[in-house]
C-alpha positions in Angstrom: 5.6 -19.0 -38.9 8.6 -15.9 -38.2 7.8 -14.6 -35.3 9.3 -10.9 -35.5 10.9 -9.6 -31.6 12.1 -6.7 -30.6 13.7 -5.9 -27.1 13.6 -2.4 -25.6 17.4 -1.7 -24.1 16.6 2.0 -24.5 15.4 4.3 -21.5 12.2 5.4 -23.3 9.6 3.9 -24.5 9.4 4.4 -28.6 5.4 4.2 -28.7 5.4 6.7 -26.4 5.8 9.7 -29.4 2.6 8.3 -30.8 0.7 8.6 -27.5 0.6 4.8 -27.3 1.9 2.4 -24.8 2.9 -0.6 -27.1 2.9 -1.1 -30.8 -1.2 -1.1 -31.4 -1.0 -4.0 -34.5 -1.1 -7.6 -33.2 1.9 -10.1 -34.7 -0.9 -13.1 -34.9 -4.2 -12.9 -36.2 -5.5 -15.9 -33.6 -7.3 -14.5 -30.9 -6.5 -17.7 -29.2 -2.6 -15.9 -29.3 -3.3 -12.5 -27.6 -1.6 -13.2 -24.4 1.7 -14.1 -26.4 1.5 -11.3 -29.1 1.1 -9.1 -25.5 4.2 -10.5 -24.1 6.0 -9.7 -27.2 4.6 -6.1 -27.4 5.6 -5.5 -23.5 9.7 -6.6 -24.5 9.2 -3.8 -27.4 7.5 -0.6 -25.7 8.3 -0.6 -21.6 12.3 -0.5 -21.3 13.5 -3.6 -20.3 15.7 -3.1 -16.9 19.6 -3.5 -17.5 20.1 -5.0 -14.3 18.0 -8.1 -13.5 16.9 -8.2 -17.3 17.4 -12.0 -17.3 15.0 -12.6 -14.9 12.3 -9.4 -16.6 12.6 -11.3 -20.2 12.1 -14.9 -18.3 9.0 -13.8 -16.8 7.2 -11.7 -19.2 8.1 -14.7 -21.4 6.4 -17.2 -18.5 4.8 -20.1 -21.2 7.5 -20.3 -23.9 10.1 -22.2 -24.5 13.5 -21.9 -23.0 15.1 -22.2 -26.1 12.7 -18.8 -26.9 13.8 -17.6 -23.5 17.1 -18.2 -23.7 17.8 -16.6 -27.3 15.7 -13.1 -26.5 18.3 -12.9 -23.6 21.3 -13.8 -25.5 20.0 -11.2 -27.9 19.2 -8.2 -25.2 21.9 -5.4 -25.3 21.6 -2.3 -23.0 20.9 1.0 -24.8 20.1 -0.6 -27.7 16.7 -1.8 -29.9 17.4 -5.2 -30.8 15.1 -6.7 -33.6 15.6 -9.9 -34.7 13.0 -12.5 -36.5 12.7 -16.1 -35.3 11.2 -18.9 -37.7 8.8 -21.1 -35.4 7.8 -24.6 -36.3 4.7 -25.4 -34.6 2.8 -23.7 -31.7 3.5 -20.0 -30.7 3.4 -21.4 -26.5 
């Protein structure tokens, strides 16, 4: 499965044009998956805050794995919309 992030370093939220809060089209198609493809959603709509955003992405990302964890932060850059696809071998949590 590639798992397709996308990390919101900007001040504004980029939904925000369409009169949405997050990106309304789910990433999975298991309903048993909502809560993750809702965590993924939040990193990509809401700006993520550039000081303390260690500790935001750790816990809107509460249930994954660190290795997850630890690569959306090493990915994060202030100002900037990161998007980046992941391949994932097994289950999304």
């Amino acid at each position: 499965m590639i798992i397709k992030v996308a990390l919101n370093g900007t001040d504004v939220n980029p939904f925000h044009g369409f009169g949405l809060t997050a990106n309304p089209f789910p990433q999975f198609g298991d309903k048993s998956l909502d809560e993750a493809d809702i965590n993924l959603r939040k990193l990509a709509a809401d700006p993520i805050p550039h000081n303390g955003y260690e500790e935001y992405i750790r816990s809107v990302l509460q249930g994954w794995s660190e290795e997850f964890i630890q690569l959306c932060i090493k990915q994060f850059e202030p100002g900037k919309y990161v998007r980046f696809s992941v391949e994932w071998k097994g289950d999304v949590q």
